[in-house]
N, C-alpha and C positions, 0 to 999 in steps of 0.2 A: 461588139458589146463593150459598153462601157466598163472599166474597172473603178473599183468603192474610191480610188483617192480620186478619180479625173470626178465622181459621181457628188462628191463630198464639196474637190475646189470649185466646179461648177455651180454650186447650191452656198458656199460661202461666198463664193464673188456677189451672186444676186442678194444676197443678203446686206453686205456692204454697200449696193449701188440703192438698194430700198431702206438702209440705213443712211444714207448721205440725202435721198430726198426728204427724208421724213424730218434730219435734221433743217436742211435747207428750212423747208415747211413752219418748221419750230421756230427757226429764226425770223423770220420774216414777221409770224404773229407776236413772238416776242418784242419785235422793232416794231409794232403796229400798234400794241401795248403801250411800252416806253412812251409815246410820239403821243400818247391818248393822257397819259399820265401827266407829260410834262406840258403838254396843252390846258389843260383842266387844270392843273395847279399854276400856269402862269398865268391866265386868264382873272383867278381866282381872288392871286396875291397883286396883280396890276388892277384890281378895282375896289372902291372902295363905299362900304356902304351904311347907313345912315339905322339900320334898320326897318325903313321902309320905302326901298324900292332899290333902283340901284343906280348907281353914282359913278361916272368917268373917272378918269386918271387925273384929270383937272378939278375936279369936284361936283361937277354941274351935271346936272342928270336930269329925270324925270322919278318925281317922289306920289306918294300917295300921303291922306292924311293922317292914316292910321294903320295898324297892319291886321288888328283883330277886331270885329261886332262880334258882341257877345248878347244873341237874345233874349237871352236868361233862361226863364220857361216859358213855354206858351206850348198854346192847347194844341191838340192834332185836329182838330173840327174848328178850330178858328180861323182858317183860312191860311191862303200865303203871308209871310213875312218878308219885307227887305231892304234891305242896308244900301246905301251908295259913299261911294268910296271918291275923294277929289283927288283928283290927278290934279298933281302942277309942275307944266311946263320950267325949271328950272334952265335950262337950254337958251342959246343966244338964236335958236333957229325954230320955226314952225315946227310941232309934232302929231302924228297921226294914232291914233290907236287902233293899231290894226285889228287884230281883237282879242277878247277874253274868253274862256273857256272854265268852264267846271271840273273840279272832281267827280262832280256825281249828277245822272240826270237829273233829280231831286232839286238843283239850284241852277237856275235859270241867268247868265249875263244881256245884261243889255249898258251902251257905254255909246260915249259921244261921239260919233259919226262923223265931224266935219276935224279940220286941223288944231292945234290948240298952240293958239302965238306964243311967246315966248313974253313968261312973266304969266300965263293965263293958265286958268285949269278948266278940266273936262271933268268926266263922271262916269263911273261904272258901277252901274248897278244890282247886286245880287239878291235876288229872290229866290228862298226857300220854300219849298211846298213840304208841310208839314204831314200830310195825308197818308196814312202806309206808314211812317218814317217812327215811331215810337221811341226815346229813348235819347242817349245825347250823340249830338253830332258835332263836327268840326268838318266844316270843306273849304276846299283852297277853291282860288277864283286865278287863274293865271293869265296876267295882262300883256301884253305883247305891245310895243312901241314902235313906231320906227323908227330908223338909225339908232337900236339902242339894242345890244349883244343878251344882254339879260333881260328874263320877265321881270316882272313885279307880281310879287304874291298876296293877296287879299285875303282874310282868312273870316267865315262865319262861325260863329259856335253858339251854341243853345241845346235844352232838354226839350223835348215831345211830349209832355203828357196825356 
């Protein structure tokens, strides 16, 4: 039979060896953290941007013409509404738009398909379905490039009546 102190430093030892993984553990997401932080803040402060769209460390990027449609108001029974947004190739190289994506089912992208040269622009177009949606809305349109680390964000805004 065991006696209370062998019963005590047995149960302290496990304690310490489940104390050192746990810390281990800590470390690790903490280093994983860190590495998340200083990623995302040099990424952030090495680019540079125009307010619409997003620009290399050289200057030259791929821009939109604007960053916000503002529908104003329009009816809920009048049908879809929608905006197109020019994309221009600032880039010394051919770019592709991979594609665009909604916030919300409700707006629908559709965007230019083929390469877009250098010095040239494409188009991305976002259509609102107003039906169901009563009231004011703001949705983002996230455009995606190639060779380019950041979206570009479109944004539609309007009331439902």
């Amino acid at each position: 039979m065991l006696s209370a102190t062998e019963i005590y430093n047995a149960f302290a030892i496990k304690l310490i060896k489940m104390k050192k993984k746990n810390l281990l553990v800590f470390a690790i997401i903490t280093s994983l953290l860190a590495c998340s932080v200083f990623m995302t803040l040099y990424f952030v402060s090495s680019s540079k941007s125009n307010g619409r769209g997003f620009l290399s460390k050289m200057g030259e990027g791929v821009t939109i013409d604007r960053d916000v449609h503002d529908f104003g108001v329009i009816k809920e029974d009048g049908g879809n509404v929608s905006a197109t947004f020019v994309v221009i190739n600032n880039t010394k190289e051919p770019v592709v738009i991979t594609y665009a994506t909604a916030s919300c089912g409700c707006t629908i992208p559709s965007w230019t398909k083929e390469p877009i040269p250098s010095g040239k622009t494409g188009r991305v177009t976002a259509t609102f379905i107003p039906k169901n949606h009563p009231g004011p809305f703001d949705k983002s349109i996230m455009i995606m490039i190639s060779g380019q680390a950041q979206r570009i964000v479109a944004r539609i805004t309007g009331t439902v009546k």
